[in-house]
PDB file with SEQRES, HELIX, SHEET and CRYST1 records, atoms N, CA, C and O in Angstrom:
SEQRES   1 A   81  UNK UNK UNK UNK UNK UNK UNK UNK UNK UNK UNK UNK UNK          
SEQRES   2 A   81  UNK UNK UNK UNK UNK UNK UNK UNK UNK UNK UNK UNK UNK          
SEQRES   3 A   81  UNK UNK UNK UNK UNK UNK UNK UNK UNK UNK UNK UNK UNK          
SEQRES   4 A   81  UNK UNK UNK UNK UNK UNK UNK UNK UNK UNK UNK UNK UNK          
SEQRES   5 A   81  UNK UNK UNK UNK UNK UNK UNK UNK UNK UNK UNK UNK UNK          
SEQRES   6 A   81  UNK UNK UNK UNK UNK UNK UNK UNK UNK UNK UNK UNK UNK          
SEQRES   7 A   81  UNK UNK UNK                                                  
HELIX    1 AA1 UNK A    3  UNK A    7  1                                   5    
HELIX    2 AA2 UNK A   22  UNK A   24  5                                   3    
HELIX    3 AA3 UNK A   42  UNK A   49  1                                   8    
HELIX    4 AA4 UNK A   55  UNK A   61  1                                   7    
HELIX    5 AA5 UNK A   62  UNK A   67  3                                   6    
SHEET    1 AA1 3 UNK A  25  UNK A  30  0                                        
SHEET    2 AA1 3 UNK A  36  UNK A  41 -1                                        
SHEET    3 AA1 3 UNK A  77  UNK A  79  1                                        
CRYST1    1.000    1.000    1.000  90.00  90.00  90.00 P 1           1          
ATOM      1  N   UNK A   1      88.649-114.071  15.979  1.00  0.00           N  
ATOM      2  CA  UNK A   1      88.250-112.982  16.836  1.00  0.00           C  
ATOM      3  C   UNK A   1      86.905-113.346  17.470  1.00  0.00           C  
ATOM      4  O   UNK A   1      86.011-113.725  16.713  1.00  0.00           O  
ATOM      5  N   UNK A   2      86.691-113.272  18.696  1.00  0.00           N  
ATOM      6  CA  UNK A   2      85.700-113.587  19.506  1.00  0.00           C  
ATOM      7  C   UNK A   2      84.696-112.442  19.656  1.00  0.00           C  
ATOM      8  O   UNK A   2      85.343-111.404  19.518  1.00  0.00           O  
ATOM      9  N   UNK A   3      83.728-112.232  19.822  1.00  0.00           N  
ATOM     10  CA  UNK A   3      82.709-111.496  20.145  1.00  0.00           C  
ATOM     11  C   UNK A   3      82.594-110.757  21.031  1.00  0.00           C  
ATOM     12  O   UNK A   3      81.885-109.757  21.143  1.00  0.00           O  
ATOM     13  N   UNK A   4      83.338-111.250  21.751  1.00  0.00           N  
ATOM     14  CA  UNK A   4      83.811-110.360  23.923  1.00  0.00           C  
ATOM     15  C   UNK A   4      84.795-109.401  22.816  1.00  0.00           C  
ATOM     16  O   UNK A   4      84.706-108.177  22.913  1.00  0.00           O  
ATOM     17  N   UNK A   5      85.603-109.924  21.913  1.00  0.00           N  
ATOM     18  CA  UNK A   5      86.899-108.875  21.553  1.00  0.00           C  
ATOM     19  C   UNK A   5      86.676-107.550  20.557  1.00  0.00           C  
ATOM     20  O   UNK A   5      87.324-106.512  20.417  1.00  0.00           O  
ATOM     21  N   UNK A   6      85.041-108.243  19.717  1.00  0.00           N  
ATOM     22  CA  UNK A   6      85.194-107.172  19.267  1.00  0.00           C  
ATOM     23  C   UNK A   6      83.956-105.958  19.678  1.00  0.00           C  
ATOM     24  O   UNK A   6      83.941-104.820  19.208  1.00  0.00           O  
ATOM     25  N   UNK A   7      82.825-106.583  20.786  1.00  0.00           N  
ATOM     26  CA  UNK A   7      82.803-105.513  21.097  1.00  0.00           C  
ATOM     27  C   UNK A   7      83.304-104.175  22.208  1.00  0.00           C  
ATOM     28  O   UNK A   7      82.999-102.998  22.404  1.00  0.00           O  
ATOM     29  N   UNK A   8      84.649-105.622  22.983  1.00  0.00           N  
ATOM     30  CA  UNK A   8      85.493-104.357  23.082  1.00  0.00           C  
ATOM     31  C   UNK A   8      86.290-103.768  21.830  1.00  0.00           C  
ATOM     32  O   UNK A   8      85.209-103.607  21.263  1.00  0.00           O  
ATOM     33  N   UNK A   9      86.657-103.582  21.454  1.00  0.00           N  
ATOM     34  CA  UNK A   9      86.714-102.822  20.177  1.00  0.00           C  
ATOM     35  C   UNK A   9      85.889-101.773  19.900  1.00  0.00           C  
ATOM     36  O   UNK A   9      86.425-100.836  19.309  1.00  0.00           O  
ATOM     37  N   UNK A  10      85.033-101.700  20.095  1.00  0.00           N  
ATOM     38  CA  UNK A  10      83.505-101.012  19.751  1.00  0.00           C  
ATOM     39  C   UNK A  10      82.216-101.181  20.808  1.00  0.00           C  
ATOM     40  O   UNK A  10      81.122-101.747  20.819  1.00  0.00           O  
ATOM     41  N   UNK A  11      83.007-100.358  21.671  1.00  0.00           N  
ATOM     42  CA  UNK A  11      82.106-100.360  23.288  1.00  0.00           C  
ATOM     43  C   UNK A  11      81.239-100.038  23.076  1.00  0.00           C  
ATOM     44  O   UNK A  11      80.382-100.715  23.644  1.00  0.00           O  
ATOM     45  N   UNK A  12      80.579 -98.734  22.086  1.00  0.00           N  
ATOM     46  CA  UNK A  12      79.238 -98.188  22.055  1.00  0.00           C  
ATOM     47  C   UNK A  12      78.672 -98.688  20.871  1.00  0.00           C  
ATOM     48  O   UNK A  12      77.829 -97.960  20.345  1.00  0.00           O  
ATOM     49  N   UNK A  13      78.938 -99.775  20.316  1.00  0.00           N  
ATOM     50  CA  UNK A  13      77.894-100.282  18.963  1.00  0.00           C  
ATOM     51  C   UNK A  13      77.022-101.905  19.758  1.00  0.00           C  
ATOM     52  O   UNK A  13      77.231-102.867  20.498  1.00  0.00           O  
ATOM     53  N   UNK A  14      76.077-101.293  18.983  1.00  0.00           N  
ATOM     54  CA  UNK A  14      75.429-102.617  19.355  1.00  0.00           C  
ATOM     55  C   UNK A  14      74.989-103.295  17.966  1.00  0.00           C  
ATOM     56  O   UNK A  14      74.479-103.021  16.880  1.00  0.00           O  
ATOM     57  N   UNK A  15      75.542-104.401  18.738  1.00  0.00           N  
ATOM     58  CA  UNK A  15      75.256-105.374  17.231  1.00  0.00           C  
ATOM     59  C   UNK A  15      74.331-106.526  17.232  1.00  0.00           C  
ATOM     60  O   UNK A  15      73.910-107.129  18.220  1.00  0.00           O  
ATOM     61  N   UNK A  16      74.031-106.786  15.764  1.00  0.00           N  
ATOM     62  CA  UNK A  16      72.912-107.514  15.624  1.00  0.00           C  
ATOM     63  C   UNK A  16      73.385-109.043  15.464  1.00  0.00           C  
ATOM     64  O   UNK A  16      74.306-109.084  14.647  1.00  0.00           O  
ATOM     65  N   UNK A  17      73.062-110.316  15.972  1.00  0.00           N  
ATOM     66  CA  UNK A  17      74.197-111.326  16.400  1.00  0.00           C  
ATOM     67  C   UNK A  17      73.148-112.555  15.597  1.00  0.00           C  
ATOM     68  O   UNK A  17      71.919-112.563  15.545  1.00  0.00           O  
ATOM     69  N   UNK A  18      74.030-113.446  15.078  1.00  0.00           N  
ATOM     70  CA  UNK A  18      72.785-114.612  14.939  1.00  0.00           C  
ATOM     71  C   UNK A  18      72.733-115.515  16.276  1.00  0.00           C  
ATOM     72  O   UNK A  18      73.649-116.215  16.706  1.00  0.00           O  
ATOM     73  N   UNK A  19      71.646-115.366  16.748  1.00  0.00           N  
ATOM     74  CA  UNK A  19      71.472-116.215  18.318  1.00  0.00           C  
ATOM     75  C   UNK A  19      72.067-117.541  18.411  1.00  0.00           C  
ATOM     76  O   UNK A  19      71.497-118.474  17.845  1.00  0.00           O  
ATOM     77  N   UNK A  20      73.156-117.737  19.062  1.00  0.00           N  
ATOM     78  CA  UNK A  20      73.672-119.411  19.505  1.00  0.00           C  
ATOM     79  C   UNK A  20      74.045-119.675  18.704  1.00  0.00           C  
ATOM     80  O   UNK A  20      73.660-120.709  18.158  1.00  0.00           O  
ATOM     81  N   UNK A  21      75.250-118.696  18.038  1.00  0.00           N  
ATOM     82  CA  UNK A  21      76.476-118.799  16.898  1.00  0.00           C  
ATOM     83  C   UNK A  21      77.482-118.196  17.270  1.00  0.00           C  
ATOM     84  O   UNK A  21      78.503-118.382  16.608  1.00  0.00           O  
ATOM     85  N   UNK A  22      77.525-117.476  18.189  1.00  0.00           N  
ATOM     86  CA  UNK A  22      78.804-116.287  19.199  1.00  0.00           C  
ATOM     87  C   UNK A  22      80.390-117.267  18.676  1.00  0.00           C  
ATOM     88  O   UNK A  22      81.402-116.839  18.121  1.00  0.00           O  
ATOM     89  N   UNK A  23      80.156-118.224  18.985  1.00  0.00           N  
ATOM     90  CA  UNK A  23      81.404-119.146  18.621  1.00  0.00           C  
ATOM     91  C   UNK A  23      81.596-119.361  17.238  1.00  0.00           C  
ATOM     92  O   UNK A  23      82.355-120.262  16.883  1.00  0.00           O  
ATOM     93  N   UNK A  24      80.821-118.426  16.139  1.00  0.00           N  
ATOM     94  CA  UNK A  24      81.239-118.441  14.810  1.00  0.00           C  
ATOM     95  C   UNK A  24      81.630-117.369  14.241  1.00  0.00           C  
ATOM     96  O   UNK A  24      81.247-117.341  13.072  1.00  0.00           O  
ATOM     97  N   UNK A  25      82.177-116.543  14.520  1.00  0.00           N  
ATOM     98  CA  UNK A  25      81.812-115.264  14.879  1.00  0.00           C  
ATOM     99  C   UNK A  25      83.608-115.206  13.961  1.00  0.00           C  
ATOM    100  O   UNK A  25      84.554-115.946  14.231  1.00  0.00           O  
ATOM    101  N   UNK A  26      83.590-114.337  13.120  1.00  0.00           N  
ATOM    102  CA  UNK A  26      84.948-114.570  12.265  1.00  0.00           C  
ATOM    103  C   UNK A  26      85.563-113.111  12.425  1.00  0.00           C  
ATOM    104  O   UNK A  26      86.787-113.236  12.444  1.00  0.00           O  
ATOM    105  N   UNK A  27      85.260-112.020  12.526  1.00  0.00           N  
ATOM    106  CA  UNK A  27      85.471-110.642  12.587  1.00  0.00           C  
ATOM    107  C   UNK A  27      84.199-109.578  11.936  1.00  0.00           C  
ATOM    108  O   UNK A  27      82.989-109.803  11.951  1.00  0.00           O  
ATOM    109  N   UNK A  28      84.771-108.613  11.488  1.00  0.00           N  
ATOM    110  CA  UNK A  28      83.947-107.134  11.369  1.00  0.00           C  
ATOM    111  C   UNK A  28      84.068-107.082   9.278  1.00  0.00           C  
ATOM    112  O   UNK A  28      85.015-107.130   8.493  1.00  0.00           O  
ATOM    113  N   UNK A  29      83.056-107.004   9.171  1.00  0.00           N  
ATOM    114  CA  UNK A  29      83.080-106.408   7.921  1.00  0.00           C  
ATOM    115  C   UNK A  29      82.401-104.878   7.694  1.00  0.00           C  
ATOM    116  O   UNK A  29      81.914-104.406   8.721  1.00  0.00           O  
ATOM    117  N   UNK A  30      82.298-103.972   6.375  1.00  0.00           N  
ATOM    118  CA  UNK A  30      81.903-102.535   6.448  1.00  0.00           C  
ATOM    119  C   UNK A  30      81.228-102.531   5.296  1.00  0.00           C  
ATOM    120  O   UNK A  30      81.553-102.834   4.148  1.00  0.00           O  
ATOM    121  N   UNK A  31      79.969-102.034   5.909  1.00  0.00           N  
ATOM    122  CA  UNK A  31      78.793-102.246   4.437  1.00  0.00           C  
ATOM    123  C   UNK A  31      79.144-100.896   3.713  1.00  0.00           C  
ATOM    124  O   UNK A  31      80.050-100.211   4.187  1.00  0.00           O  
ATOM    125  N   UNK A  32      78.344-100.398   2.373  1.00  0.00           N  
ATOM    126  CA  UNK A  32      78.640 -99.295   1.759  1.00  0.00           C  
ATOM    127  C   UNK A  32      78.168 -97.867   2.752  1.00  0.00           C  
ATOM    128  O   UNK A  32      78.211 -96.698   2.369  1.00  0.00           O  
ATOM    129  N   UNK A  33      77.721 -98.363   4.107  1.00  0.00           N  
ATOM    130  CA  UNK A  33      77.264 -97.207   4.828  1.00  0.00           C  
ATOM    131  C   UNK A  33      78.279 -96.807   5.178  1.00  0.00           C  
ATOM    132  O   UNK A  33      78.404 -95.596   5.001  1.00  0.00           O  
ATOM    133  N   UNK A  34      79.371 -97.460   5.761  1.00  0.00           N  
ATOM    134  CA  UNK A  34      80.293 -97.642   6.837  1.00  0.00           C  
ATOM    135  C   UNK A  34      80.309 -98.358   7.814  1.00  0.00           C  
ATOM    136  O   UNK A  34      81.345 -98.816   8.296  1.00  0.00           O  
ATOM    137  N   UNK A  35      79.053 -98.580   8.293  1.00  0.00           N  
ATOM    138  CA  UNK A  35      78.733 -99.248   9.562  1.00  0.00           C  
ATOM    139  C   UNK A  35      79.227-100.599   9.733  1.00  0.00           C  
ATOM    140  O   UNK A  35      79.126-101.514   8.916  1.00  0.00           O  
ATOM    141  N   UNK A  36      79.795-100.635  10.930  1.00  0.00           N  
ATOM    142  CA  UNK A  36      80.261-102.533  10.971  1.00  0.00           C  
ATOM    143  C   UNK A  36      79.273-103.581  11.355  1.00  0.00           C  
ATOM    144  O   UNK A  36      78.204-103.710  11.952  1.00  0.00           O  
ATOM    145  N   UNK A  37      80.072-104.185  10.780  1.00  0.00           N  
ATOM    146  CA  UNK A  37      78.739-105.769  10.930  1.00  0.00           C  
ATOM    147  C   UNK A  37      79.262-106.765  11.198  1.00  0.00           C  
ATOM    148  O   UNK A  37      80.314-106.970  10.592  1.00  0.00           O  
ATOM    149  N   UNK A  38      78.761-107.919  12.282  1.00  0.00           N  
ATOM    150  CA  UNK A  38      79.436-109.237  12.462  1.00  0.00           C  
ATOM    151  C   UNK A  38      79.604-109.919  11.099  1.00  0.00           C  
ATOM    152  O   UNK A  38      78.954-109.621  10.097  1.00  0.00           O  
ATOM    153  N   UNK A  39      80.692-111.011  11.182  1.00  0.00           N  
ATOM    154  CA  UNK A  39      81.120-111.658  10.041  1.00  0.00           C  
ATOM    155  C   UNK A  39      80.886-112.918  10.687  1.00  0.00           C  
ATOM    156  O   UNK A  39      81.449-113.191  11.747  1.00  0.00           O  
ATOM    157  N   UNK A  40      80.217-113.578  10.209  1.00  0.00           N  
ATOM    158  CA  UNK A  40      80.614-115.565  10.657  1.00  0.00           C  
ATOM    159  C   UNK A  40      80.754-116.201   9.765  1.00  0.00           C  
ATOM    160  O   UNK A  40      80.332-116.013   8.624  1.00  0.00           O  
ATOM    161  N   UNK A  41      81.499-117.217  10.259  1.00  0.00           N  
ATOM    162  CA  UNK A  41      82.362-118.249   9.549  1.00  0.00           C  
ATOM    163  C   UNK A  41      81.271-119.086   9.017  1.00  0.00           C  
ATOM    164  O   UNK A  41      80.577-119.654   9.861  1.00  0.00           O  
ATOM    165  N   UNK A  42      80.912-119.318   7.406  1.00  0.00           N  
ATOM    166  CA  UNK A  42      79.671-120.160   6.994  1.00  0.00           C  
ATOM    167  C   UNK A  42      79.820-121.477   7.378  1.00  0.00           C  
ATOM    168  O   UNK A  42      78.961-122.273   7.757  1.00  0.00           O  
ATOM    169  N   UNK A  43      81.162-121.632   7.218  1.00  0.00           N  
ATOM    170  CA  UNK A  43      81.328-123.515   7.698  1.00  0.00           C  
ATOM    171  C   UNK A  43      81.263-123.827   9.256  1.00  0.00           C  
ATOM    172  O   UNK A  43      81.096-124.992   9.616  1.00  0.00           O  
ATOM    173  N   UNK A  44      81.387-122.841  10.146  1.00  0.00           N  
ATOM    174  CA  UNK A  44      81.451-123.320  11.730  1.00  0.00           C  
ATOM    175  C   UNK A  44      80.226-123.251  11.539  1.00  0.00           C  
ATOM    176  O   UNK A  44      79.793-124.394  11.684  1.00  0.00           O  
ATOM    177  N   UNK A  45      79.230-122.406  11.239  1.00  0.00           N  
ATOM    178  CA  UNK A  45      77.600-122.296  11.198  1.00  0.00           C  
ATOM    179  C   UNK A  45      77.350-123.286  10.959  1.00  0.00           C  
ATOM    180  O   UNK A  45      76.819-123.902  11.883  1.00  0.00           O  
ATOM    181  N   UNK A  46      77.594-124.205   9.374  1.00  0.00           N  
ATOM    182  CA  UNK A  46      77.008-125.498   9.057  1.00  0.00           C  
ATOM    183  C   UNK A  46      77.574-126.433  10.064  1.00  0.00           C  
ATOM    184  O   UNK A  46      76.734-127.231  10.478  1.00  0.00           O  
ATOM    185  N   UNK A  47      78.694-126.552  10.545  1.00  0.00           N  
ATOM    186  CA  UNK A  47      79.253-127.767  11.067  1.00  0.00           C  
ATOM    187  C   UNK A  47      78.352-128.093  12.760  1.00  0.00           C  
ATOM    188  O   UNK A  47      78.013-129.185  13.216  1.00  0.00           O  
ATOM    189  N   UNK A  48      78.148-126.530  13.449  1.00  0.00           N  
ATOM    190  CA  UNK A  48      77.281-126.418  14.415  1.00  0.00           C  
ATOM    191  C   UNK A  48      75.773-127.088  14.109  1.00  0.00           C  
ATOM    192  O   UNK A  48      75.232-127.931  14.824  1.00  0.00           O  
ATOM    193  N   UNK A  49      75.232-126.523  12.899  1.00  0.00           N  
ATOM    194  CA  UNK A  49      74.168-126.915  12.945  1.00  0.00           C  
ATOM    195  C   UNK A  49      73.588-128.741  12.735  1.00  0.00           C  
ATOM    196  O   UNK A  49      72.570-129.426  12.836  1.00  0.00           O  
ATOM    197  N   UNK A  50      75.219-128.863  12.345  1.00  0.00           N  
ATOM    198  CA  UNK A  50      74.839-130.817  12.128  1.00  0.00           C  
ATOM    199  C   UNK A  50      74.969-131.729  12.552  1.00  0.00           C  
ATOM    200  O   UNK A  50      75.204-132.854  12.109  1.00  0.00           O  
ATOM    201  N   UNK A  51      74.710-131.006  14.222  1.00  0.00           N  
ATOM    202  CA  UNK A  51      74.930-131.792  15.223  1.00  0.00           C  
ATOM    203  C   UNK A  51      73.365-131.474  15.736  1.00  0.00           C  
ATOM    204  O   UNK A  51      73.062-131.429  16.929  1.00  0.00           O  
ATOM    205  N   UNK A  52      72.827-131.354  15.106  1.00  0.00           N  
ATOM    206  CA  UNK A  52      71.325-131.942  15.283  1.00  0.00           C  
ATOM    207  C   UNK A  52      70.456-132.198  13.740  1.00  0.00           C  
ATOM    208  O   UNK A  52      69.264-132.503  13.724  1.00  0.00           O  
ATOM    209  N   UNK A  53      71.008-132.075  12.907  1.00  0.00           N  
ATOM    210  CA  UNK A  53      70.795-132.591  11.535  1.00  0.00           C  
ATOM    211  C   UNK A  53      71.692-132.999  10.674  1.00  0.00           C  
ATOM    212  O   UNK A  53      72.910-132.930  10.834  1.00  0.00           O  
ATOM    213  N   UNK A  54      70.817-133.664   9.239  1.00  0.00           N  
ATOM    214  CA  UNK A  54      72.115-133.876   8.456  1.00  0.00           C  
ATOM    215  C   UNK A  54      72.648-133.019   7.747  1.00  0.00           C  
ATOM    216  O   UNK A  54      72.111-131.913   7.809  1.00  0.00           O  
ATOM    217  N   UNK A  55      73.614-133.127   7.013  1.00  0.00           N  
ATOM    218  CA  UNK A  55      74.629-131.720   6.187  1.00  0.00           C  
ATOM    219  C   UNK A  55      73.498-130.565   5.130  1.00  0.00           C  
ATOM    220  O   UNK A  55      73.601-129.359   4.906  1.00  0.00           O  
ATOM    221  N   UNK A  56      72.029-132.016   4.478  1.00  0.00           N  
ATOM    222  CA  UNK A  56      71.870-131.138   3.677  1.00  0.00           C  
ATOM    223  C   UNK A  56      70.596-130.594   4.163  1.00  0.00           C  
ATOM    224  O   UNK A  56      69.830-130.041   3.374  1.00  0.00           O  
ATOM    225  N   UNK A  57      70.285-130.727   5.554  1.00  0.00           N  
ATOM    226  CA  UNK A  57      69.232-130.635   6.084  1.00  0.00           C  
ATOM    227  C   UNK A  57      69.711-129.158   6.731  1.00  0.00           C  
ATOM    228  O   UNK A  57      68.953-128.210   6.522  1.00  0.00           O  
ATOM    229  N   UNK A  58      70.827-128.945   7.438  1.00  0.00           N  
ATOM    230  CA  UNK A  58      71.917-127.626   8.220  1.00  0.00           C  
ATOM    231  C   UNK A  58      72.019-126.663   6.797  1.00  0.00           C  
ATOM    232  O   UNK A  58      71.973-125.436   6.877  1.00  0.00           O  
ATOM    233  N   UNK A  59      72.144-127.283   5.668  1.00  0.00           N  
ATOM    234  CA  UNK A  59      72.158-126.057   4.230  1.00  0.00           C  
ATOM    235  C   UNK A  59      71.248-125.272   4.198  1.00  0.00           C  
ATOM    236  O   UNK A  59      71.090-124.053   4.276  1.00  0.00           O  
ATOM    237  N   UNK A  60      70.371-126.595   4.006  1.00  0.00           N  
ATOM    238  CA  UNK A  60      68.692-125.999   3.905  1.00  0.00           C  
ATOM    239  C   UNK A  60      68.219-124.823   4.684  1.00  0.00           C  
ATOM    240  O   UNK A  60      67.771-123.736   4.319  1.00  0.00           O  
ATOM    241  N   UNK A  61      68.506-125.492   6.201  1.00  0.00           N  
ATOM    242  CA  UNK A  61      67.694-124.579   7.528  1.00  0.00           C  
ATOM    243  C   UNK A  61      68.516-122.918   6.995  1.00  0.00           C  
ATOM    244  O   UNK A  61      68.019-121.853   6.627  1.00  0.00           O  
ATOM    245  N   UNK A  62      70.454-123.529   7.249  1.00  0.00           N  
ATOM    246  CA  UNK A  62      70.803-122.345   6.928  1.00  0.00           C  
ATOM    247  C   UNK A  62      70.249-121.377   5.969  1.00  0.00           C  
ATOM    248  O   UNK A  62      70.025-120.217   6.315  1.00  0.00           O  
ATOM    249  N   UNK A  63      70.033-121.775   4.860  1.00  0.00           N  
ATOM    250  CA  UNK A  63      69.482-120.992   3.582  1.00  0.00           C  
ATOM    251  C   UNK A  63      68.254-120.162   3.911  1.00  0.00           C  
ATOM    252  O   UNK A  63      68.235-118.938   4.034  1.00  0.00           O  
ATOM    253  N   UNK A  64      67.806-120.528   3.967  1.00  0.00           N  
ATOM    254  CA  UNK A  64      66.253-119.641   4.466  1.00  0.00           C  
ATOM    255  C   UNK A  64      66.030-119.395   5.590  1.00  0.00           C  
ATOM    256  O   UNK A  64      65.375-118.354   5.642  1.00  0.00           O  
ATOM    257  N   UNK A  65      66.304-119.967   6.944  1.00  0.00           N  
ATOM    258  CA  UNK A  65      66.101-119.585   8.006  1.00  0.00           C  
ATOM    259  C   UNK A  65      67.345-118.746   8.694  1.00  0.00           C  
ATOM    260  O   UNK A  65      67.065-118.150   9.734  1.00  0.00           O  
ATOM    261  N   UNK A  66      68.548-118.663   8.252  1.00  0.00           N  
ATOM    262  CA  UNK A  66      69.351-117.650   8.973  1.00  0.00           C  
ATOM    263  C   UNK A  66      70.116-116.547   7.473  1.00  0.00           C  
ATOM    264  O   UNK A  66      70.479-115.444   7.882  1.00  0.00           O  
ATOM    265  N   UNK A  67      70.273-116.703   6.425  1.00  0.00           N  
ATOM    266  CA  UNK A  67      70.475-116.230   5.468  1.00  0.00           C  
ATOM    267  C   UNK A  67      69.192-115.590   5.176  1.00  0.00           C  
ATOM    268  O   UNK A  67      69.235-114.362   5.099  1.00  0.00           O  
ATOM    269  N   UNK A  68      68.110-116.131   5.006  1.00  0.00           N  
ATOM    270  CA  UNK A  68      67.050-115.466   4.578  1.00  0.00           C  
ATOM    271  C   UNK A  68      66.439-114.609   5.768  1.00  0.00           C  
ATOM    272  O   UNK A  68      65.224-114.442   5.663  1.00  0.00           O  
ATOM    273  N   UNK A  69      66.907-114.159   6.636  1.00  0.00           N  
ATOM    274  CA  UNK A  69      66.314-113.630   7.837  1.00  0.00           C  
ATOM    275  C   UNK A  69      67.044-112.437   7.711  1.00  0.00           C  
ATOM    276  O   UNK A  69      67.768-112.094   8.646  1.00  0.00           O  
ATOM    277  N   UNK A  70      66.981-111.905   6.921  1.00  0.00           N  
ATOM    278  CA  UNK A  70      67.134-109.953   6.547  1.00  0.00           C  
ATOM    279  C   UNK A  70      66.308-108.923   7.822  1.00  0.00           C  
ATOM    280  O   UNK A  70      65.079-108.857   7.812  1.00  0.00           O  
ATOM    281  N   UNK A  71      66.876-108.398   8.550  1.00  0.00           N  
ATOM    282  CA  UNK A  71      66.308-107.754   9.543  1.00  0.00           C  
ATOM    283  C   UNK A  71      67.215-105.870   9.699  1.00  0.00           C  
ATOM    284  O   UNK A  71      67.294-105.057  10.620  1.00  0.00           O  
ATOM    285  N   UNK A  72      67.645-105.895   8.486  1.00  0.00           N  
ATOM    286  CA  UNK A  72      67.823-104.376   8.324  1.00  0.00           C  
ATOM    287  C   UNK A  72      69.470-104.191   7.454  1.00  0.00           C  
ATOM    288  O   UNK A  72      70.132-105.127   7.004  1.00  0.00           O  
ATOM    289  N   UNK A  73      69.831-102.721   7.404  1.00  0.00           N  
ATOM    290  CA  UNK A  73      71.582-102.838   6.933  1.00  0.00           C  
ATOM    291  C   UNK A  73      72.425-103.278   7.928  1.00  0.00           C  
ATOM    292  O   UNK A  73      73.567-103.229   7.472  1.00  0.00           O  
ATOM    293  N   UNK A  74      72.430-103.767   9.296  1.00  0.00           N  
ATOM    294  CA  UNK A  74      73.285-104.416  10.011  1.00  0.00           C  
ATOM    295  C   UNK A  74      73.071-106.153  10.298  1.00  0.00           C  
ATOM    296  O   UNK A  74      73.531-106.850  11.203  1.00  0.00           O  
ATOM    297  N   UNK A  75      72.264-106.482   9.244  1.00  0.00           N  
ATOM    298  CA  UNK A  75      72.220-107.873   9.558  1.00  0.00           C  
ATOM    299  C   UNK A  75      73.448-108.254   8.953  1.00  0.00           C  
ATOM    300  O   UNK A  75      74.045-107.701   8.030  1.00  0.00           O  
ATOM    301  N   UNK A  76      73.911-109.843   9.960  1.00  0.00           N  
ATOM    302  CA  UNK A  76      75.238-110.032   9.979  1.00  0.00           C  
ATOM    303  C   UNK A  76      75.505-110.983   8.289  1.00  0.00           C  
ATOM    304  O   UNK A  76      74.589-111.348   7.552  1.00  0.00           O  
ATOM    305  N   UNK A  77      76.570-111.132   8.113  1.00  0.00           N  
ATOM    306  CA  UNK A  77      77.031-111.758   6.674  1.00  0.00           C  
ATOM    307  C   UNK A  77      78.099-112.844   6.954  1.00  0.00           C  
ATOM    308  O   UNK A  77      78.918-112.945   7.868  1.00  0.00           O  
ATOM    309  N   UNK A  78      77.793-113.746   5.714  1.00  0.00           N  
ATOM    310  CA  UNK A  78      78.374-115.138   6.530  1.00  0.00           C  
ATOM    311  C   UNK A  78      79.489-115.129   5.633  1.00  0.00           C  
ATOM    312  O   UNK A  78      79.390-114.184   4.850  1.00  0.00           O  
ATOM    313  N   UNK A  79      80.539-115.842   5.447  1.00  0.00           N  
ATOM    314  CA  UNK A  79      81.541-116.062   4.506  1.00  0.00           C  
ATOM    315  C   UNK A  79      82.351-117.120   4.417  1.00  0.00           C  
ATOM    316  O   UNK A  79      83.043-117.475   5.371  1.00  0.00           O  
ATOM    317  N   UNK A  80      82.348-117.758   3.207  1.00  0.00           N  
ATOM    318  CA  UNK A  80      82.563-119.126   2.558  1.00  0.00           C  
ATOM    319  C   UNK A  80      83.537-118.828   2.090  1.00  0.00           C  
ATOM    320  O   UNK A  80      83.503-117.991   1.188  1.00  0.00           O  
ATOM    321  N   UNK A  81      84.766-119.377   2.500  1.00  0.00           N  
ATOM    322  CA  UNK A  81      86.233-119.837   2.539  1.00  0.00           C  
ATOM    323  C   UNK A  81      86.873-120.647   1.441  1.00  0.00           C  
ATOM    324  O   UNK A  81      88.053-120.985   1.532  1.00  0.00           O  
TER     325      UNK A  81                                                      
END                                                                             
């Protein structure tokens, strides 16, 4: 599911996106609020990111710099397959 699809789906939500990942973008998950939240694919994330680093260098960044970047209850959640 693409990002054009789901916020047609959900014309009036605005969502919180990880910047220059739109193409990882896996569907909608529902926190204990209700509220929906982007889902991305953890492995398109790493595989994107290691095309300017190496595998354990794309873990790393991932780990703390986009996992560790908590910015409220709609920050998005990644998921490992």
């Amino acid at each position: 599911m693409t990002l054009k699809e789901i916020s047609d789906l959900f014309p009036d939500h605005e969502w919180l996106t990880t910047d220059g990942f739109d193409d990882c973008v896996m569907g909608v998950v529902y926190s204990f609020s209700g509220e929906p939240i982007l889902a991305y694919d953890y492995h398109k994330v790493i595989k994107k990111l290691m095309k300017d680093m190496s595998e354990e260098d794309a873990i790393e960044h991932f780990n703390f710099h986009i996992v560790g970047s908590y910015v409220g209850k709609s920050t998005p959640v990644y998921i490992q397959t």
